[in-house]
N, C-alpha and C positions, 0 to 999 in steps of 0.2 A: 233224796234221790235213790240212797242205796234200798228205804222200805220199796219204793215205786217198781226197782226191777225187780225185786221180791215176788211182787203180788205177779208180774207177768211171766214170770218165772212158774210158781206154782200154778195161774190159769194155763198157760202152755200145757205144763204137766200133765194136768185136769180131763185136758182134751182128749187123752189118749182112754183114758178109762172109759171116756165117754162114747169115744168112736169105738169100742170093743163091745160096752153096751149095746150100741144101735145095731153092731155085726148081728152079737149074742140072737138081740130082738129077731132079727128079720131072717136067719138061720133055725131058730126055733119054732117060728110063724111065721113060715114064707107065705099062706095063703092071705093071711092079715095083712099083714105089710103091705104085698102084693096090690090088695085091694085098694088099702089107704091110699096108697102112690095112684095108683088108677083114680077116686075119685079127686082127688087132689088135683091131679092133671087134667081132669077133666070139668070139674066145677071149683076152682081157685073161689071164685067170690060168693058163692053159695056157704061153701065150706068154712069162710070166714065168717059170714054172718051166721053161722048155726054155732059155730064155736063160739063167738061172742053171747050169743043168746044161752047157751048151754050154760057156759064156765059165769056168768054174772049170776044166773040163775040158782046153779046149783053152788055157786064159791057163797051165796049171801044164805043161802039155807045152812049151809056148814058156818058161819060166820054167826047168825042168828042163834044156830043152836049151840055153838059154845058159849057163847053170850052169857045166854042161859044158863049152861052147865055150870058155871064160874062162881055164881050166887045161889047156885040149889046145894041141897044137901047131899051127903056121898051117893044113896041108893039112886036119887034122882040124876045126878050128878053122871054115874054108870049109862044111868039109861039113856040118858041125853047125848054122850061121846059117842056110844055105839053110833050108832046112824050120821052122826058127825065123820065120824075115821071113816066110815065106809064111803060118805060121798066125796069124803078128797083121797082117796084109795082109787076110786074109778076116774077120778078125772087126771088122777095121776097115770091111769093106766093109760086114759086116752091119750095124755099130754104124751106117753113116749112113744106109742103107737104112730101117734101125728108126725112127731121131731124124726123117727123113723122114715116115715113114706119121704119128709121133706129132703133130708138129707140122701135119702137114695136118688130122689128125682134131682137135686142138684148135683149129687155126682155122675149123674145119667147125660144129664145136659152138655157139662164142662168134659166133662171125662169118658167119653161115649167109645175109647179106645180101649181103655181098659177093664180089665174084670169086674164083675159084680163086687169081690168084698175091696176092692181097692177104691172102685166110686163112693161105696158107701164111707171108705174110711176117708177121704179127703172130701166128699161131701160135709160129714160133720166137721172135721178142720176149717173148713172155708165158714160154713154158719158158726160155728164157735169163735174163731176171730171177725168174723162180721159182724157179731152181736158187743164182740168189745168195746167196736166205737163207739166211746161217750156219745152220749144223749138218743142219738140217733142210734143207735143199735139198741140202745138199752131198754129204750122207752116206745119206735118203732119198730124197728126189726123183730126183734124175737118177739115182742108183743105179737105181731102180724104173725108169725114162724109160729106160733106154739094155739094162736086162735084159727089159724087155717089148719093145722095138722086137728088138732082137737073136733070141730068142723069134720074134717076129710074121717076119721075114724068115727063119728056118730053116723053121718050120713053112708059109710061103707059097710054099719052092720044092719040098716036096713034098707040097701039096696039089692035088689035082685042079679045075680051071674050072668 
């Protein structure tokens, strides 16, 4: 029992970093952000199914190509990572751009009183402990939370203003 509060102890913790993160993000790219939140709010299931189609796509080509690297020789081995790191490089980029838009639009929603950096910081609080709940958060939630943000940032960089 004593590991059990452990673990909820250091995710609590965790959350804080992570809501400074999403500040960081959406203060440094307000027009990104901005956007993500916009098509988010505006095409939810579009944005899912593009983030699903994206992240299977591109995660099985990085998947593929380490595969590969794993049994090639060093030089091959180099050549094969590069293009590997880069494509989960970008889908990382997209994953926090997306976690971004989603947690401003839920602190937009719940917390439409307060400040921009206070919705965003209890926005991430709320999806952070919502994602805790076994099964159901772990395996839905942030599944769905991280394939519509990812989604909502593909379709935001080519959308037209």
């Amino acid at each position: 029992m004593n590991e059990f509060l452990q673990i909820i102890v250091i995710i609590l913790l965790l959350t804080i970093p992570l809501a400074a993160y999403f500040l960081v993000l959406a203060a440094l790219f307000p027009n990104r952000a901005a956007k993500t939140q916009r098509v988010l709010t505006a095409m939810p299931g579009r944005s899912f199914g593009v983030g699903v189609i994206n992240f299977l796509f591109f995660g099985l080509i990085a998947l593929v190509l380490f595969s590969i690297a794993e049994n090639a020789g060093s030089v091959v081995k180099t050549i094969l990572m590069i293009p590997a790191l880069v494509i989960l490089a970008a889908l990382t980029i997209a994953l926090s751009f997306g976690l971004t838009g989603m947690v401003n639009q839920l602190g937009e929603r719940i917390f439409s009183e307060y400040p921009a950096w206070k919705r965003t910081a209890w926005g991430t609080v709320i999806l952070s402990l919502a994602c805790l709940l076994p099964v159901i958060g772990w395996f839905l939630l942030f599944p769905y939370a991280g394939f519509v943000g990812i989604g909502a940032f593909i379709l935001g960089l080519f959308q037209r203003d």
